[in-house]
MDAnalysis code that builds the backbone (N, CA, C; Angstrom):
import MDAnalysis as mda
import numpy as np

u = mda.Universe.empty(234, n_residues=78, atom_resindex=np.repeat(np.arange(78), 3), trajectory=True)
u.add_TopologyAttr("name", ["N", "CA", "C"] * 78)
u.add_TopologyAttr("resid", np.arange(1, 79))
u.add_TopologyAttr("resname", ["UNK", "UNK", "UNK", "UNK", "UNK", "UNK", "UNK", "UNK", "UNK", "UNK", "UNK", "UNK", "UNK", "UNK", "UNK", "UNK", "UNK", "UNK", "UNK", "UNK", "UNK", "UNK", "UNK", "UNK", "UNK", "UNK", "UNK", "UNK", "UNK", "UNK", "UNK", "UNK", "UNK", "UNK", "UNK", "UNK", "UNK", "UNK", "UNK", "UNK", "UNK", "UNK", "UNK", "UNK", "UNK", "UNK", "UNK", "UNK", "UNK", "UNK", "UNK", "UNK", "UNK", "UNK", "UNK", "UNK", "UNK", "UNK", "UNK", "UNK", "UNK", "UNK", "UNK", "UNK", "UNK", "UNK", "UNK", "UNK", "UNK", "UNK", "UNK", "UNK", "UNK", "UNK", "UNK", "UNK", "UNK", "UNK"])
u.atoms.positions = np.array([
    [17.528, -5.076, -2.463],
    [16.195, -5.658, -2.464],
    [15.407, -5.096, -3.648],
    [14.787, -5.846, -4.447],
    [13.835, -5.609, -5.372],
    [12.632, -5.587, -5.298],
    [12.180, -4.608, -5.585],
    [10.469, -4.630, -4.820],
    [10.052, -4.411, -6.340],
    [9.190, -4.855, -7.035],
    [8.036, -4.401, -8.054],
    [7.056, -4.704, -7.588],
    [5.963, -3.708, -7.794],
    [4.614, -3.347, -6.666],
    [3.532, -3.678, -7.337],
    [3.972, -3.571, -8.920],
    [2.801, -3.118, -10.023],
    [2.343, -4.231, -10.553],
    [3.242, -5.929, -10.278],
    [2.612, -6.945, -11.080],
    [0.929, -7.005, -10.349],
    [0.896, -7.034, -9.163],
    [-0.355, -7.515, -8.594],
    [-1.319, -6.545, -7.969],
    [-1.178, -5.242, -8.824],
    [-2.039, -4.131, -8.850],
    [-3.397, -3.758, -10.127],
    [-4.139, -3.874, -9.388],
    [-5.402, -4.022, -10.350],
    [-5.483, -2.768, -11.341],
    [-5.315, -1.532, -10.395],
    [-5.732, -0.346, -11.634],
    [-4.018, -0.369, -12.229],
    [-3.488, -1.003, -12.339],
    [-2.159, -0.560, -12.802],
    [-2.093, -1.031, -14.793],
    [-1.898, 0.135, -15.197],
    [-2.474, 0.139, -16.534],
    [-0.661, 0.263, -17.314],
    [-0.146, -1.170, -17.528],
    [1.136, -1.075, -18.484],
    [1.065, -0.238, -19.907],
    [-0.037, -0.178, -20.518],
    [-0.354, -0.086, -21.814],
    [0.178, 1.573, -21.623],
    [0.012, 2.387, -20.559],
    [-0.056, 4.056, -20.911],
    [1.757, 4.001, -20.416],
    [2.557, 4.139, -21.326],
    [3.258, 4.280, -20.994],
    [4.571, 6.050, -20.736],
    [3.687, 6.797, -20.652],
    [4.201, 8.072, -20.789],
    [4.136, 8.537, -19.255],
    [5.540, 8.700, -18.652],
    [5.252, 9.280, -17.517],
    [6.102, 10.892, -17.383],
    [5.815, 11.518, -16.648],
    [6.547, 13.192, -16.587],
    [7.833, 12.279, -15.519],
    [8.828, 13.098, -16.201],
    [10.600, 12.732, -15.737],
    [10.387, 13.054, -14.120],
    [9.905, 14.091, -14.116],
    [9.347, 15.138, -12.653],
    [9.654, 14.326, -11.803],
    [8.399, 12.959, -11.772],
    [7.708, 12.549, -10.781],
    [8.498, 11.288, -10.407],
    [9.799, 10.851, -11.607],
    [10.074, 9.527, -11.208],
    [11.661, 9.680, -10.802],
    [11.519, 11.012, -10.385],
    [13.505, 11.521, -10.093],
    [13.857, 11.610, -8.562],
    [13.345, 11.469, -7.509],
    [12.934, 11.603, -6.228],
    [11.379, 11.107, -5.692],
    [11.882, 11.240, -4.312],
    [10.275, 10.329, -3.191],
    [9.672, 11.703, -3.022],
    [8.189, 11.908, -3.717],
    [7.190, 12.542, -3.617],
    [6.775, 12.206, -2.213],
    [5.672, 13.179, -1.670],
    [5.133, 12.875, -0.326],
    [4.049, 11.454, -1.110],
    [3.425, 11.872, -2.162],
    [2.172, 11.164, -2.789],
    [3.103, 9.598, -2.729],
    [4.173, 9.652, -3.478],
    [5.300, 8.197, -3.650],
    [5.249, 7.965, -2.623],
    [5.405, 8.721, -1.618],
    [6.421, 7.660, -0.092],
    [4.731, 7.255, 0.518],
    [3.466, 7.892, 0.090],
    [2.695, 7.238, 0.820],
    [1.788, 6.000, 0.126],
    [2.155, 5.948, -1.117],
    [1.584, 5.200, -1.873],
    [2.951, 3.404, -1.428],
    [3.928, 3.956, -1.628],
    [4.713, 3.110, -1.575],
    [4.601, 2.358, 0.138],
    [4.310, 3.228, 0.890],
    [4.254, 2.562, 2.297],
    [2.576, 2.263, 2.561],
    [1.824, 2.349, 1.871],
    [0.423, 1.314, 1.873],
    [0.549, 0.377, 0.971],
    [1.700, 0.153, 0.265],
    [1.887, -0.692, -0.434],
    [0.723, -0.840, -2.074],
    [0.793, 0.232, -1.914],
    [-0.377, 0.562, -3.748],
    [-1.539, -0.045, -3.206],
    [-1.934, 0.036, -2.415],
    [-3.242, -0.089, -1.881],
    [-4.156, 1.105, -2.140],
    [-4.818, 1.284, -2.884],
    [-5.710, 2.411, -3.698],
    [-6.754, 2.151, -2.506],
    [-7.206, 1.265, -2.174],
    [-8.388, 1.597, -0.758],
    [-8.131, 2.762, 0.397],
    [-6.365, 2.586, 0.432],
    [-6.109, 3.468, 1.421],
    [-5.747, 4.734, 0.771],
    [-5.688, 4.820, -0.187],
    [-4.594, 6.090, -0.648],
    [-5.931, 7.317, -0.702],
    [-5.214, 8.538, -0.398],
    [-5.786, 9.591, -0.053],
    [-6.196, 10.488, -1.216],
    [-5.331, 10.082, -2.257],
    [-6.144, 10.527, -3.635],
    [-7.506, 9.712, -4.255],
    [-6.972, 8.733, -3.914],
    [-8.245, 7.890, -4.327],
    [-9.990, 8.025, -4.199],
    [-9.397, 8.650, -2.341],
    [-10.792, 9.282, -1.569],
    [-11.229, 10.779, -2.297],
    [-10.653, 11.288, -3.505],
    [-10.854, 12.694, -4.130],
    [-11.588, 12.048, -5.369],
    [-12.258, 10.868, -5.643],
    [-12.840, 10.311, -6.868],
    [-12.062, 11.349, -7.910],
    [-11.168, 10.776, -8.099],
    [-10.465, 11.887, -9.578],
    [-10.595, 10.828, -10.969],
    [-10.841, 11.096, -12.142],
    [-11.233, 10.151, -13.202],
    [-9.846, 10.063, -13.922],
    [-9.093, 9.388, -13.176],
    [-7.666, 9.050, -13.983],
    [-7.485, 7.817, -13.631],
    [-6.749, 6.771, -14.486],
    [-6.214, 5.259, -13.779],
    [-4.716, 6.090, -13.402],
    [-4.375, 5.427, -11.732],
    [-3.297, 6.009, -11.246],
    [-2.476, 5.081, -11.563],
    [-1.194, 5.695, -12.018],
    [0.153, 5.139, -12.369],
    [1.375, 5.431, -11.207],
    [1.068, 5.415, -10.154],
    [1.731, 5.352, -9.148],
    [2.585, 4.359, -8.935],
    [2.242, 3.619, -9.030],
    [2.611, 1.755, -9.128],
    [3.740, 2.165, -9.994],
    [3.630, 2.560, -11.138],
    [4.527, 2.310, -12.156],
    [5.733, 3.662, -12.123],
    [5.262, 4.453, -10.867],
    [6.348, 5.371, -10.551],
    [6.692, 4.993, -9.607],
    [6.092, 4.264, -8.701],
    [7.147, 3.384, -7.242],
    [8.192, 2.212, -7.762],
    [7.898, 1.683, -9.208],
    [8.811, 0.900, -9.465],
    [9.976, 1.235, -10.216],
    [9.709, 2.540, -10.651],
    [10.812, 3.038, -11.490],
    [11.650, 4.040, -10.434],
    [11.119, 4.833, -9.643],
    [11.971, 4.982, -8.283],
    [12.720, 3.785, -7.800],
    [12.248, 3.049, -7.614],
    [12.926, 2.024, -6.948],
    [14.045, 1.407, -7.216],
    [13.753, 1.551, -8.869],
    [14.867, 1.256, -9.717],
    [16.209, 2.027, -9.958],
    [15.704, 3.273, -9.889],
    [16.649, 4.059, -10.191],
    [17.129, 5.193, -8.784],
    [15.856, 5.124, -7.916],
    [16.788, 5.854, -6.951],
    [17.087, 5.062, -5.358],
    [16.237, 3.750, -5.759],
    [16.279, 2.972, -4.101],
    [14.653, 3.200, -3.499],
    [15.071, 2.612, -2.449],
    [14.113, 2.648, -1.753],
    [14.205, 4.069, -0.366],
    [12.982, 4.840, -0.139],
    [13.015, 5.652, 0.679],
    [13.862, 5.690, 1.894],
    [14.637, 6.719, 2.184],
    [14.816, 6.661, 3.997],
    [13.917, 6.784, 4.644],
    [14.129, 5.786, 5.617],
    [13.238, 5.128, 6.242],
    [12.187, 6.521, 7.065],
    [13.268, 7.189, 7.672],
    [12.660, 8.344, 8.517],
    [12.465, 9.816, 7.643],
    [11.758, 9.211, 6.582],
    [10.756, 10.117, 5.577],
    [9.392, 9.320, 6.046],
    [9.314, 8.398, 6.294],
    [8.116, 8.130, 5.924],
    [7.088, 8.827, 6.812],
    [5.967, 9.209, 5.855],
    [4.992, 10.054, 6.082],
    [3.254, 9.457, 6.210],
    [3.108, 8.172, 5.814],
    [2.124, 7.509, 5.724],
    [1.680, 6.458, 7.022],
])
């Protein structure tokens, strides 16, 4: 199954394209909960920390996805 999350995500900014290897090699707690609200920034719990960054989450749930799958199921934390 192919999921890309990021076409129909508003803050999702293609243009910055530099991400840390870190974050896109395994399911972060931040990934598995971003990915199971479905990049819904209303819900996401960083979002509620007003931090002045456009989040590229989106564009690390799709490159996980790509390269390592999609989460087990009984991780999910969100």
């Amino acid at each position: 199954m192919e999921r890309i999350v990021s076409e129909n995500i508003d803050m999702y900014s293609p243009e910055v394209q530099e991400m840390s290897d870190s974050i896109t090699q395994n399911w972060t707690e931040q990934a598995l909960e971003c990915y199971y609200i479905n990049c819904n920034c209303k819900e996401c719990s960083i979002s509620r920390g007003n931090y002045s960054f456009i989040c590229q989450m989106p564009k690390v749930i799709d490159t996980l996805l790509q390269t390592v799958g999609e989460p087990e199921k009984e991780r999910k934390t969100a």
